[in-house]
Each structure stands twice: as structure tokens, then as C-alpha cells.
N, C-alpha and C positions, 0 to 999 in steps of 0.2 A: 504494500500500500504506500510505502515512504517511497519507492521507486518509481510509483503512478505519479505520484504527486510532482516530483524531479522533472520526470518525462512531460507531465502537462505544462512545465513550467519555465522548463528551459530548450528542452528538443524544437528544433526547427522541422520546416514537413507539418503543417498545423492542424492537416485532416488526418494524415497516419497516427502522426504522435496522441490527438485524443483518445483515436481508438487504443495505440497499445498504451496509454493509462487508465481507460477502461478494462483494459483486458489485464494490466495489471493490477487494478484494484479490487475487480473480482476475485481475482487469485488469491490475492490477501484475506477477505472477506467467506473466503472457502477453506481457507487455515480456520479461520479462525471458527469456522461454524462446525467443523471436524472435532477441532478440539474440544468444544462445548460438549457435540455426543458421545466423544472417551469419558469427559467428567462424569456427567448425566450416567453411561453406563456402570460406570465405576462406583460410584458413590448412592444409584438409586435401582440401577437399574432401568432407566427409560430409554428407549429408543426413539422418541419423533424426532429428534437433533440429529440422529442417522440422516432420516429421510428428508428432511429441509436441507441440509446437507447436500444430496443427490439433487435433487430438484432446484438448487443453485446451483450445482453442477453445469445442467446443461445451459443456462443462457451466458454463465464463463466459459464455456466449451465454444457456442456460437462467437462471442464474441475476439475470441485468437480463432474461428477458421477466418471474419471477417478481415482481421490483422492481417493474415497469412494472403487472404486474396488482395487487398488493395495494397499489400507493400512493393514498388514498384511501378507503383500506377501512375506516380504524380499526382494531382491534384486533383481529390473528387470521386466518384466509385465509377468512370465511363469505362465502359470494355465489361463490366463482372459477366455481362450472359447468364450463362443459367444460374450462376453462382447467387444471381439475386434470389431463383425462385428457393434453391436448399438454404439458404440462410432464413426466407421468410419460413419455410417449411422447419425449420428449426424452432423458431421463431414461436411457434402457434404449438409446437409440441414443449415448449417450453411451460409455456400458459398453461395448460393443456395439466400436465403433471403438475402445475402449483396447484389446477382448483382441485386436482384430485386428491389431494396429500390435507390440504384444507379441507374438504369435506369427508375425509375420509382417515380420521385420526386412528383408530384402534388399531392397532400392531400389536403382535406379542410382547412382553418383556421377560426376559430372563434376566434372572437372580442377581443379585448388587452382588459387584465383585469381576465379573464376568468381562472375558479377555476379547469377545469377535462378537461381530455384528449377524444377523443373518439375511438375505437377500428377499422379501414376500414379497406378493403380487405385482405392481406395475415396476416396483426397482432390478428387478431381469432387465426391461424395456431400455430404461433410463439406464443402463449399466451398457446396454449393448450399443445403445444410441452415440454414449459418450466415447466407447470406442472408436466407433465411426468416424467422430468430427476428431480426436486424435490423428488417427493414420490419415485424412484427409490434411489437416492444420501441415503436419510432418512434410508431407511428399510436396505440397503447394510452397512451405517455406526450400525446402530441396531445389523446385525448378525455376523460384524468385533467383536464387542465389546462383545455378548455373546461368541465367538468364543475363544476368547483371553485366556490365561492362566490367573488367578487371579491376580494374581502381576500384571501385564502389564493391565488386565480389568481398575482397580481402577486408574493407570494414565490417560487412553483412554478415562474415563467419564466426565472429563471438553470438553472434544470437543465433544460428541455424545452431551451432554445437550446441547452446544452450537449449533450443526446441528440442533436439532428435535427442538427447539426452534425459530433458523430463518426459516427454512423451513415450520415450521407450521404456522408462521405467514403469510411466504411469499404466502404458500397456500390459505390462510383465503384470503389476498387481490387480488389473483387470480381469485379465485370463483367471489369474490365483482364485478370484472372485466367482468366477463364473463355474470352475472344475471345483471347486469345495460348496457352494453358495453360503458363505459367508466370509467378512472378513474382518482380518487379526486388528489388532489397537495396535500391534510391532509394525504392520503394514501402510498403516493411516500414518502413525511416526515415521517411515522413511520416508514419503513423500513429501514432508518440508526442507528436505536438502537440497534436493534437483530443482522444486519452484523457489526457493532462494536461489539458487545457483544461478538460475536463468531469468531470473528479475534482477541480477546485475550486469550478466553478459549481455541485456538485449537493452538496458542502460547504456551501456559502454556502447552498443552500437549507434542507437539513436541520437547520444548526443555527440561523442568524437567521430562519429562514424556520419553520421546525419545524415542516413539510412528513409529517415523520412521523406528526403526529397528526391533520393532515388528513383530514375526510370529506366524501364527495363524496355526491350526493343516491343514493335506489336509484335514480330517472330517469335515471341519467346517459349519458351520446352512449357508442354502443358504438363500438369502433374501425374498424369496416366504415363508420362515415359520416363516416371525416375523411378532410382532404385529402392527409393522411402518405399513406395507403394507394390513395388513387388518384392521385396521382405513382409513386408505388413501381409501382402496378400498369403505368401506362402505361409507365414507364423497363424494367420487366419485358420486356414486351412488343416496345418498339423492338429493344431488345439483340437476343431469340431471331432477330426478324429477320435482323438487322445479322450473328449470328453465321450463320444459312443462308445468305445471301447471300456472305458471303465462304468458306464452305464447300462449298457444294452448286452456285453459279454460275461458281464458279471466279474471284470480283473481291480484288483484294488490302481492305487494313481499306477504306485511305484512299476506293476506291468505292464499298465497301458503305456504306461512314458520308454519303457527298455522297448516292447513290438515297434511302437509308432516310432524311434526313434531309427531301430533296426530297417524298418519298411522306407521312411525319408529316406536317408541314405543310399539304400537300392534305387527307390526313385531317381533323384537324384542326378546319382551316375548313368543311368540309364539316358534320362535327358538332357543330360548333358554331352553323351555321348551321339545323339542321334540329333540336337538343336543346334545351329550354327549362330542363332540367336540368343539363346541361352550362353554359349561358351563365348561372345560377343561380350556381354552384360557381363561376366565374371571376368574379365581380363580387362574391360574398362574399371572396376569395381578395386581388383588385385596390381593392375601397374603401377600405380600413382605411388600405392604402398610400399612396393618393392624397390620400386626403379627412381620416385621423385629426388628424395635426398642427394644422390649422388646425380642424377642428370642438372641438377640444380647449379651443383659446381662447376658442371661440364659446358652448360650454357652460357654462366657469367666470364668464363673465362673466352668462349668464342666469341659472343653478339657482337663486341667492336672490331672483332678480326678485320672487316672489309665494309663495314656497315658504313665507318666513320668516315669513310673514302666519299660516298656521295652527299653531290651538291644539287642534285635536281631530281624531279621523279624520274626522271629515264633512267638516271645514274640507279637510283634506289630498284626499278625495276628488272634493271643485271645483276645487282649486286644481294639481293633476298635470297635467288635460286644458290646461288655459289655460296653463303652462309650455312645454309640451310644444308648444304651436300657437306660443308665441313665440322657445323656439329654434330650432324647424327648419322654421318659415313652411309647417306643415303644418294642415291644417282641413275636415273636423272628427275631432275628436280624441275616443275613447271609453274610460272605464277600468273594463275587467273586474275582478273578484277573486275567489279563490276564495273560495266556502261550502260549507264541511267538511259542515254539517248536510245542505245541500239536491246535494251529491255534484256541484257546478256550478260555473261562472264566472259569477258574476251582473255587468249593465251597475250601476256607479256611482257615476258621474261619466261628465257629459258635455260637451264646447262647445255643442253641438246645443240646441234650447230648442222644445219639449222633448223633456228626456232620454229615447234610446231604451231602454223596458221590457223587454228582452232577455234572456236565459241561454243558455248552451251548457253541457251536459252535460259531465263532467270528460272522459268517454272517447271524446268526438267526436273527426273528424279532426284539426279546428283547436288545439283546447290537445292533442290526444296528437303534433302534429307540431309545434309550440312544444319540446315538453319534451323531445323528439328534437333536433333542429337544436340547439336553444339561442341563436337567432340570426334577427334578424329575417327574414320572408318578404314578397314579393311576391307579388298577387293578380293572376293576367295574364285569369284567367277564360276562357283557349283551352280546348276539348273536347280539343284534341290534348297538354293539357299533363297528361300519366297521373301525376305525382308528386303533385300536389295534387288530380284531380280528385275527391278524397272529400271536401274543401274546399267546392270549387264546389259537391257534387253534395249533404253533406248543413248546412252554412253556411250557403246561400247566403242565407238569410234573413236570418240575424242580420248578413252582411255587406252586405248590399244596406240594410238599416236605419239601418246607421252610416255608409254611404257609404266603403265604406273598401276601399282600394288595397295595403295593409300592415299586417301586424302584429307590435307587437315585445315581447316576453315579457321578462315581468318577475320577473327570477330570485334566491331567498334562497337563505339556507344548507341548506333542506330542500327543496327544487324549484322549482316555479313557482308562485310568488304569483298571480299574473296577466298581464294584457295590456294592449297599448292596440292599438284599430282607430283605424287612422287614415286618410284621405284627403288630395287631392291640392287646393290652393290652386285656386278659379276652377275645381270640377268638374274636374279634370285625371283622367286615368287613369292616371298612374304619376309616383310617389316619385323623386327623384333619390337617386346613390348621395351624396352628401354628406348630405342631409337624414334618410337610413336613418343613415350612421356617427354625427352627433348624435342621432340618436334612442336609437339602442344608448348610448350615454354616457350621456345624460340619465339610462336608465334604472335604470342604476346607480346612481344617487341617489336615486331614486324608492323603489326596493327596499328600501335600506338607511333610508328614514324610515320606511314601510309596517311593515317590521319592528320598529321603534325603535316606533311610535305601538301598534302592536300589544300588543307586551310589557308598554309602559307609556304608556296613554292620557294621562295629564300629562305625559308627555315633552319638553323643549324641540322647537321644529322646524329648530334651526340645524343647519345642514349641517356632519358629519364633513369 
């Protein structure tokens, strides 16, 4: 609540910043209505403190998915779409559970003294509900912050850590919730660490970060394509298992949890062995981890290699490809960009000698699934690989020209600049994942001259 107050007070961004002090002062206001029903249990035995509890639950649930969709928007809620109607649909189920809890006092109580709560009639609903707008608030804050222009990502990341961390938690004790129906007073107590934790880090972002006034391109990654949401969906999925199995089989947890856990894992491998998609999504998810630390060093010490050499964009658009081949021993190397006039990505710059005379249309597959992803792609060129096959099937020219195994987009404040096709050292058919994480770095450098040389053609070309 003293962080709502901060944020209404000092945070710039004037429509963001209200709502997240509203949404942090709900938060506070759900401490503290939690704690009243540990007292009230402990000391009498009542439970309505439980349930007022839940039924503020959801319209502080509604009000961080509202956060999570207008941050990035700039000024005002234009663009929400359907996001208006599940927010009013929230909205009315809010209401909805207050008159119900109001008119409808009588709950059981068990015994003063008594350690957990237990789940009766409409609080299944309200428990499943709150779920929902979790893993939704998660995946929506996820593809704000891929979305973002670089400079503004890296303030944005103290409050996404901060989200995917209380939300994951709060998830974990949800599940707990639902597989026992009830829950511990030990369980209510660990969730004021993570909603502290993240009423400072989403402070730190709003006000040094000024995250409020953040906008994000209209391309930006919808929340159906981040990985918040297919973790959530899979952990979704294990649970309802896990909860038939120890319902309907008659296995206490500790079985259902060793089968279900035994059968994931088959799964699994199995689809990850037969999905080009799925092993896509686990190797975007796993290189960053593996490979960023060290490509970090390897980039800062190449980006002025030849960069620093141009004085014009022509210069800049020879001198990107031959970067680009010397940080990540990738060749050959092509650089797209857009042309506003001719509605395309025209070929720029090349390694290649000579330069291939190329375009790709702005609304082909290849730059409309750059501006989706936001994140470099692999070219496997399988018939059975259905995500990219509009790729293969209407590229394949412009990508057989440049020789290229990968492509990594090249992303401003207003969408995608462009690209680079690149290939594989010695004819190779595929990129290593360290040579994609420099490349995605690099990129970011690239971006940030492109725009600079754009704005103002005399621009220096030293590196921010």
C-alpha cells in the first residue's frame, strides 16, 4: 500500500501509474484481509474473513490483468480489443461473488486453534477464476517486455521478475488448494514475500524505469506466443491429471504425483522428439541461459571492430554484414531493411560478392513471423515442419539466394527495421545456439545505429 501511494505520486505515465497503485493497493488491502482470517481462525474459529478475502481476491486479480494489458500502450486503454470484454467479464463476476458471500454468510467453522482453511461452494469458482487472471497477468506482462524496445526492455525487467515470481508462486499455492481443498495458514504466510518483493521491483521500474510511459510497437508478440503461457498451460494440464488420479483411481497425492510425473516425462520426450516446434521453444527458452554470459563478452569486445569505420548509411550498410560474420563466425551474412515507399524489405548489404538483388514483401511469411516471434528463427526446411512452412513455401527464393540457415530481426522503437539472412560457416546447415545468442546481441547494436544514422545521417557511428 506505501508503494501504491509512491507510485500515484511520483511515477510518470499518469494513466499506467494509477492503475498499478491501484493494483498495488489492493494487494496490500489482501494482506491484510488474509491476515485478519489466520487471526479470526486462530483465536475463534470463524471463517467469513476467509471468504471476503477471496472475493477481494478477484477484482485485485482484475485489476494487475488491467496493468499487465495497458502497460505499453501509452496513453489511454486504445488497442485493449477483446481484453475490454474479459476485464468487464471479470468485472460482473466480481460483483457477482461479493452479493453472494453477502447474502450468503453461513460456512462451517472449525475449532479455534485450527491451522487451514477449507474450500465450500462458490470458493472452487473464485479459486479457479483467480488462477486464470494469474497465468493470463504472467504471459501479457512476458510479451509487454519482449515487445519493448531494448532500452525500455532492460528497465521493464525488475517488475516482469517481480510478476513471474509472485505469480508462480501464487500459482504453486493455488494448485496446493485445489489437490487438498483446503489451505495451510504456513501457505497464506509465504505469500507476503513474493507480493513484497514485487511491490518494490515494479516501484523500481515505474519510477527509475518510467515504464509508465513506455510504448510498445502495434507488432507486438501477443501473449498466446510466450512461454509464461505454455508453462502455465502445461503445469495446467499435469495438475487436472494428478488431481483425477488421486480422485477417481483411488492413489493417495504422493502416487498420483510419482505416475503423473513418470507419464510427463514420457510425454515429453516423445514430443519433443516428433515437434520441430516444441524443440524451437526449448532452445529459444535454454540458449540465453547457456550461451548469454559468455557471448556477452564476445560481442562487447567485437561491435567496434568495423562499426566505428562508418560515416554514412551506405558505409553502415557494408559494414553490419562483415560484423556480424566476425562475431558469430557466421557466412554469408545479408542485410535486409525496410522500404516504407516500395511496402518491402529490400537486400542491402551483403558478405556475398555479388550482392544478392533481392526483396521480400513487408507481409510475407518471413518478416510477418520476425515481427511475431521477435527473436531469431531457424530454417530446418522439413515439409513436416507446418510453423514455418509459409517460409519455405513462399521465401524460399530469397532464402536459397542468400544461403541462409537463420534469420535475426532487427528491432526499433517502432517495429522491425529489418533482418539479417545468415548462413552457416563451410556451407553448414544449421547455426549453433551460441552463434544465434551473439547474433540476437549484436543486433541490438545494429538497431540502435540504423536508427541513430536514420534520424540523422551525420550522426557519429560510436556505439551507445
Amino acid at each position: 500500500m506505501i508503494a501504491g501511494g509512491v507510485v500515484a505520486t511520483l511515477s510518470p505515465g499518469r494513466f499506467v501509474s494509477l492503475i498499478a497503485a491501484a493494483a498495488l493497493g489492493t494487494l496490500g488491502l489482501l494482506q491484510f484481509a488474509f491476515a485478519r482470517a489466520v487471526y479470526d481462525l486462530e483465536t475463534s474459529g470463524r471463517t467469513e474473513w476467509f471468504g471476503h478475502a477471496l472475493v477481494l481476491a478477484l477484482p485485485a486479480s482484475t485489476l494487475w490483468v488491467l496493468l499487465s494489458v495497458t502497460l505499453g500502450r501509452g496513453k489511454g486503454t486504445r488497442g485493449l480489443g477483446a481484453w475490454r470484454y474479459y476485464l468487464l467479464l471479470q468485472a460482473v463476476l466480481a460483483l457477482l461473488a461479493a452479493g453472494y458471500t453477502l447474502f450468503n454468510p453461513s460456512v462451517p467453522h472449525p475449532p479455534a486453534g485450527a491451522r487451514s482453511f477449507h474450500l465450500v461452494g462458490l470458493q472452487w469458482a473464485i479459486v479457479a477464476d483467480l488462477l486464470l487472471n494469474l497465468i493470463l497477468l504472467a504471459a501479457k506482462f512476458e510479451a509487454t517486455h519482449i515487445s519493448l524496445p531494448p532500452k525500455k526492455r532492460e528497465t521493464f525487467r525488475p517488475a516482469l521478475l517481480g510478476v513471474l515470481g509472485c505469480s508462480g508462486l501464487l500459482s504453486y499455492l493455488i494448485f496446493a488448494m485445489l489437490a487438498t481443498s483446503r489451505v495451510d495458514v504456513a501457505d497464506i504466510s509465504a505469500s507476503a514475500a513474493p507480493a513484497s518483493l514485487l511491490s518494490i521491483l515494479l516501484l523500481i521500474s515505474l519510477i527509475r524505469g518510467r515504464i509508465g510511459e513506455a510504448h510498445a510497437p502495434e507488432d507486438r508478440l501477443p501473449a498466446t506466443a510466450t512461454t509464461s503461457l505454455l508453462v502455465a498451460g502445461g503445469y495446467v494440464a499435469w495438475t487436472a491429471v494428478l488431481l483425477w488420479l488421486t480422485r477417481s483411481a483411488g492413489m493417495n497425492l504422493a502416487e498420483g504425483l510419482l505416475w503423473i510425473s513418470i507419464g510427463g516425462a514420457a510425454v515429453s520426450i516423445l514430443a519433443l522428439t516428433v515437434s520441430n516446434r516444441l524443440r524451437r521453444r526449448l532452445e529459444l527458452f535454454l540458449d540465453p541461459i547457456w550461451f548469454e554470459p559468455r557471448a556477452a563478452r564476445r560481442v562487447s569486445g567485437h561491435k567496434a571492430l568495423t562499426l566505428d569505420q562508418a560515416r554514412t548509411l551506405e558505409d553502415l550498410y557494408r559494414l553490419i554484414p562483415e560484423n556480424a560474420r566476425s562475431v558469430a563466425d557466421v557466412d554469408p551474412v545479408t542485410l535486409f531493411l525496410a522500404d516504407p515507399a516500395g511496402r518491402c524489405f529490400r537486400a542491402v548489404g551483403s558478405t556475398m560478392s555479388p550482392e544478392p538483388a533481392v526483396f521480400i514483401p513487408e507481409r510475407e511469411p518471413l518478416p510477418t513471423e520476425l515481427r511475431r516471434a521477435r527473436r531469431p528463427i531457424r530454417f530446418t526446411g522439413r515439409s513436416d515442419d507446418l510453423e514455418y512452412v509459409g517460409i519455405y513455401v513462399e521465401n524460399a527464393e530469397q532464402i536459397a539466394a542468400c544461403r541462409a540457415v537463420c534469420a535475426i530481426p532487427l528491432l526499433g522503437d517502432e517495429g522491425l527495421l529489418g533482418f539479417l539472412l545468415c548462413g552457416a560457416r563451410g556451407g553448414g546447415r544449421r547455426v549453433h545456439g551460441e552463434e544465434m545468442v551473439l547474433l540476437n546481441l549484436a543486433s541490438q547494436d545494429y538497431s540502435e545505429l540504423l536508427e541513430r544514422f536514420q534520424r540523422d545521417p551525420s550522426a557519429p557511428s560510436q556505439l551507445l
